[in-house]
N, C-alpha and C positions, 0 to 999 in steps of 0.2 A: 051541112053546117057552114055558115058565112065563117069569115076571118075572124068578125068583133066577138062573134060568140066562142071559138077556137082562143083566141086572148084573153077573154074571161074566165073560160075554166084555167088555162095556164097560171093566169093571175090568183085563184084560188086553191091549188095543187102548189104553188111556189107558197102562198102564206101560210097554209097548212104544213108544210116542210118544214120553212122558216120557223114557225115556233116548236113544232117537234123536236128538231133537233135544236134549238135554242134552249128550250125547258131540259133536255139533255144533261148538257153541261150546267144547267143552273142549282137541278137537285143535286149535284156533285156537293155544293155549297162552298167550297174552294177549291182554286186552281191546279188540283193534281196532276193536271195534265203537263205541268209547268216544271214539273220537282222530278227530282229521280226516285220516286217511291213506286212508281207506275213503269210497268215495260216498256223500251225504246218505240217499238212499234205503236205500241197505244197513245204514247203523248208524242210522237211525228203523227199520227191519226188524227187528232183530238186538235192538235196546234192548228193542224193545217185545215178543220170546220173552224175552231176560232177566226181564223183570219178570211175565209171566206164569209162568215156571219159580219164581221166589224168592214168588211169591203162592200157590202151591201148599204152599208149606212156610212160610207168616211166623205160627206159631199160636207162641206164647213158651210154654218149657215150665213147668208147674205143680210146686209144692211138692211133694215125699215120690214123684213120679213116678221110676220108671229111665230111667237114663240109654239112651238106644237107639243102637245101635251107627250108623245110616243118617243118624241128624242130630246129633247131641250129640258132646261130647268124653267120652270113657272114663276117660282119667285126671284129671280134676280134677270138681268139683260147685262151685257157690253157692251161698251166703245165700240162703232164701226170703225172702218178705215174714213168715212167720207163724215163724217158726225152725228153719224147718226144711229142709233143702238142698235142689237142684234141679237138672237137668240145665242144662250146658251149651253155648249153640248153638256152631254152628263160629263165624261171624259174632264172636260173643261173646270168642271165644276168640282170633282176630285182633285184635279191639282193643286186648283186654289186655294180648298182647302185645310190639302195637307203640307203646301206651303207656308201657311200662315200658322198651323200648329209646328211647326219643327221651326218656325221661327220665334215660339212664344217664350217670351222672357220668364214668365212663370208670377207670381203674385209673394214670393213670401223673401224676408229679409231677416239676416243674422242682427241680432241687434243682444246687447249687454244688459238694457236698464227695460225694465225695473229688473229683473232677471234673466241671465242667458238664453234665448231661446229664437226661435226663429218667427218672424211677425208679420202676419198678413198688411201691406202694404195699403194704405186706403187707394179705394179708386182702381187698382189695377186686380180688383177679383169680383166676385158675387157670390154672395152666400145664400143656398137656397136651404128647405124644409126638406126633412127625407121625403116624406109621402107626397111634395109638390114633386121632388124629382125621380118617383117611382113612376107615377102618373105618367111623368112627362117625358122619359128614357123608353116605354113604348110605342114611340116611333118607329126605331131603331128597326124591329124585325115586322116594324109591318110595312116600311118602305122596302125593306128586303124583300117581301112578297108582295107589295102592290105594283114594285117597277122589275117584276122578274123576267127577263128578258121574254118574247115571245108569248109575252100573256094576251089574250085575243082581249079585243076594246069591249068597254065598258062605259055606260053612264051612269055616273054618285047619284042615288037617291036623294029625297028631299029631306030624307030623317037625321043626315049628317050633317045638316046648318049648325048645329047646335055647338060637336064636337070640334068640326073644323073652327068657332069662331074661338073657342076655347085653346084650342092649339095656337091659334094665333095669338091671343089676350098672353099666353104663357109667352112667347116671342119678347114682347112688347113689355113685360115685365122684367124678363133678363136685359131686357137691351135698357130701359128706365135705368138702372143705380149707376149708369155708366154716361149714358148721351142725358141723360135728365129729360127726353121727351117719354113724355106719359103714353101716348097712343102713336100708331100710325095706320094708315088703308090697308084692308084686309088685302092678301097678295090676291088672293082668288077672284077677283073683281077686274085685277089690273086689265088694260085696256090691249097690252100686247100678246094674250093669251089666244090662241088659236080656238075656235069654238069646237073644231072636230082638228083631226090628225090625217096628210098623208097617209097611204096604205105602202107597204113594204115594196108592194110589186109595182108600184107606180114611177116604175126604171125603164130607160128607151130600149134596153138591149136584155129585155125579160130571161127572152128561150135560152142565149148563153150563159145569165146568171141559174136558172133554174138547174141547167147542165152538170154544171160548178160545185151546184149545193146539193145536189141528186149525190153527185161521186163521191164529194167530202163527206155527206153524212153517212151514207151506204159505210165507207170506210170506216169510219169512228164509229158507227155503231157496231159492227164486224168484231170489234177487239174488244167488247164488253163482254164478260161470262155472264151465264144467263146468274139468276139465284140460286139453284142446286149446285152452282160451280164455283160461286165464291164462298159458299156453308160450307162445301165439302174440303177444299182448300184454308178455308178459317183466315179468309182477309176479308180486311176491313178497310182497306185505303179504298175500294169504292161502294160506296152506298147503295143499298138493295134496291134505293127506287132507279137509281142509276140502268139498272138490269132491264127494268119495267119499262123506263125512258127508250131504253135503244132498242126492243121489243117493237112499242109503235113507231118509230123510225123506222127500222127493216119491213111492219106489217105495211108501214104508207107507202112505202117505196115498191112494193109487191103489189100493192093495188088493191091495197086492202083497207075495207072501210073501219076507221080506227078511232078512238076519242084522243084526239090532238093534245088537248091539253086537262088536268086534271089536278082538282084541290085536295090538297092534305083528307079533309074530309069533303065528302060528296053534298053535304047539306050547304055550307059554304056560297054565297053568294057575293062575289065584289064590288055591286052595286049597293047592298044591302048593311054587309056584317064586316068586322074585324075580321083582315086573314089570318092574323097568329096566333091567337086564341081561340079556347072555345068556354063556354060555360056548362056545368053540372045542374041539371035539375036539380027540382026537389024528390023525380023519379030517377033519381040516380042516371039517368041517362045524357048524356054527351049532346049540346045546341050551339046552336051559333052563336055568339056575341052584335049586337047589335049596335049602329052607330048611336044612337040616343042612350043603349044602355050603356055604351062605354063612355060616352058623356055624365051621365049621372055618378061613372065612379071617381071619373077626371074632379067633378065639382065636388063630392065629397071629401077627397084627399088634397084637395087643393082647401078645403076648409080649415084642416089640421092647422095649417102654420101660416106664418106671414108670407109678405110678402118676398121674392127677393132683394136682398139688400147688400150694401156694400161699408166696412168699416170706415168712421167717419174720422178714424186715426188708428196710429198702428196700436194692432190685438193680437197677441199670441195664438197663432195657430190651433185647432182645433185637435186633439186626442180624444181618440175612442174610448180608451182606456179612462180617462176620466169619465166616460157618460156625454160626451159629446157628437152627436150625431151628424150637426147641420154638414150639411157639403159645402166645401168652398172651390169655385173655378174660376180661372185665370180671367182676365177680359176677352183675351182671344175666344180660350175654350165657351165662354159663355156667348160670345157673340155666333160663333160657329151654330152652336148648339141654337140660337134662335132663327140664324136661317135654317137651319134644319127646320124646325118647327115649322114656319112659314110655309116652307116647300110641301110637307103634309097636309097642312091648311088647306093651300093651294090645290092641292090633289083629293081633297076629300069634302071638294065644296059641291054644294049640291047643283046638280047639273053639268059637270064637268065631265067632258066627252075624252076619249082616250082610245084611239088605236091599237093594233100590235104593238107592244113594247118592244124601241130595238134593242139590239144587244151590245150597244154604247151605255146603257143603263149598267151593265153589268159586274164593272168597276164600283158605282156608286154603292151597289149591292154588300160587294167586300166592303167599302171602306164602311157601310153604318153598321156592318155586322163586328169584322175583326180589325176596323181601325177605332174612330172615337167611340161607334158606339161599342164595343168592347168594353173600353175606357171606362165609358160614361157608366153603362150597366153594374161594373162590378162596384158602383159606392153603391149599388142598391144590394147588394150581394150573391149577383147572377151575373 
């Protein structure tokens, strides 16, 4: 066996770890390893794969580089140092935007006349439709599973044109009652988008990291009960697939031929369908959801109601209690809320090539699960 062939299977044994134990910690669904709910040993275990997965990927990206679908965000760039833009990280892209919500002034004002109450301010909110914002808040858990750390690459099908330009038009509609521009370029087009993605193991000092991430995950997986051991025990701080996850860790590390990474359901295809749902036949039986047919139900509930809009003077806040439904969100929240959109768009345009996801994604994961989109989800009542 020459050298180049000896570094290719290395290269393939390291990306194969890499998302095993990435997908690990990701069906956990939050940070327990972070909290004292979890035994000392298992979250020093757990911390210490975390910091090995996130030292795999901590290279900051450079000026005039593409943005790469596996680590960076698609829909927006930065300021270089030298003037010239640059991808950026997820990481990045979490701060931003939870700096810009803990800075948001909020949209509503105490005011006397005509009556006591507190009064949506013009200009500084957007009021949408429930069923536009039912639509348009499943994003949320399906960026949670299309950027789940260590998910092996994929290329969008051409049947997604439809929905991603749809996620975008939603974009472009929250952002209108605010900038008053009607359209702009779909993000998925933009010109700084990387056609394919580095591979994980494409690091000069492979064998050492391989080493690294062999011990660290060996270890965290070690301190997971199998399933007869956390039924028998009756906890529930970790999640049964959790069990299953560090199963094939220990089997790939044994040298055993293992399915790496693996969908909610088996029928599932991330080229093809929606990863967070599924749909019911008419035989009662359990299918995938497809990008055209979750397009056709975007376009039906987007027919319900208008369009978003913004009070064109101050209006007394909305109550449920009277039979009021519409949602109203800040300008911040709403502009937030259409890069998000975008970002989807962007990832779910047809032809858009995607790597292993690293596990800088993984941050961005919490924050549309149990930050905005928390938020955002529960006007829908979920």
């Amino acid at each position: 066996m020459n050298t180049y062939e000896a570094q290719g299977n290395l290269a393939d044994r390291y990306e194969q770890l890499y998302s095993a134990a990435a997908r690990m910690l990701w069906v956990q669904e939050n940070p327990a390893w972070r909290q004292d709910v979890w035994p000392q040993e298992r979250r020093v275990a757990w911390g210490e794969l975390e910091a090995v997965l996130r030292d795999a990927d901590a290279n900051l990206p450079q000026s005039g580089t593409l943005s790469d679908p596996a680590r960076h965000l698609l829909s927006r760039r930065a300021a270089g140092a030298d003037g010239q833009d640059r991808p950026i990280t997820f990481d990045e892209a979490v701060r931003d935007w939870k700096a810009r919500l803990e800075a948001d002034p909020g949209f509503l004002e105490a005011r006397q006349e005509p009556f006591p109450d507190y009064y949506m301010e013009p200009g500084a909110c957007v009021v949408v439709h429930p069923s536009r914002h039912l639509a348009m808040v499943g994003i949320f858990p399906e960026l949670f599973h299309r950027l789940a750390p260590g998910r092996p690459g994929c290329t969008i099908g051409a049947d997604a044109a439809e929905l991603s330009q749809l996620a975008h038009e939603a974009a472009d509609a929250l952002r209108a009652p605010l900038t008053g521009q009607a359209a702009t370029s779909h993000p998925g087009a933009a010109p700084w988008i990387s056609p394919s993605s580095q591979r994980v193991s494409d690091v000069p000092d492979l064998t050492e990291r391989y080493e690294r991430l062999s011990r660290a995950a060996w270890r965290a997986a070690e301190t997971v009960p199998s399933r007869e051991e956390l039924r028998a025990a009756s906890d529930y701080s970790v999640k049964r697939e959790v069990a299953d996850a560090a199963g094939a860790v220990t089997q790939l590390l044994a040298g055993r031929q293992v399915q790496v990474w693996r969908e909610e359901f088996d029928f599932m295809d991330p080229a093809r369908h929606i990863m967070h749902a599924i749909d019911t036949g008419d035989d009662g039986e359990d299918r995938p959801l497809s990008f055209a047919e979750s397009a056709d139900r975007w376009r039906k509930l987007f027919a319900q109601g208008p369009l978003p809009w913004t009070p064109a003077e101050y209006q007394v806040q909305f109550h449920p209690d009277r039979g009021e439904t519409d949602i109203a969100l800040s300008a911040t929240r709403a502009l937030v809320f259409a890069e998000l959109l975008d970002e989807f768009a962007a990832r779910v345009y047809p032809g858009r090539e995607a790597g292993v996801i690293e596990f800088g994604a993984y941050e961005l994961g919490q924050f549309v699960t149990w930050g905005i989109g928390r938020e955002l989800r529960a006007h829908s009542g979920f």
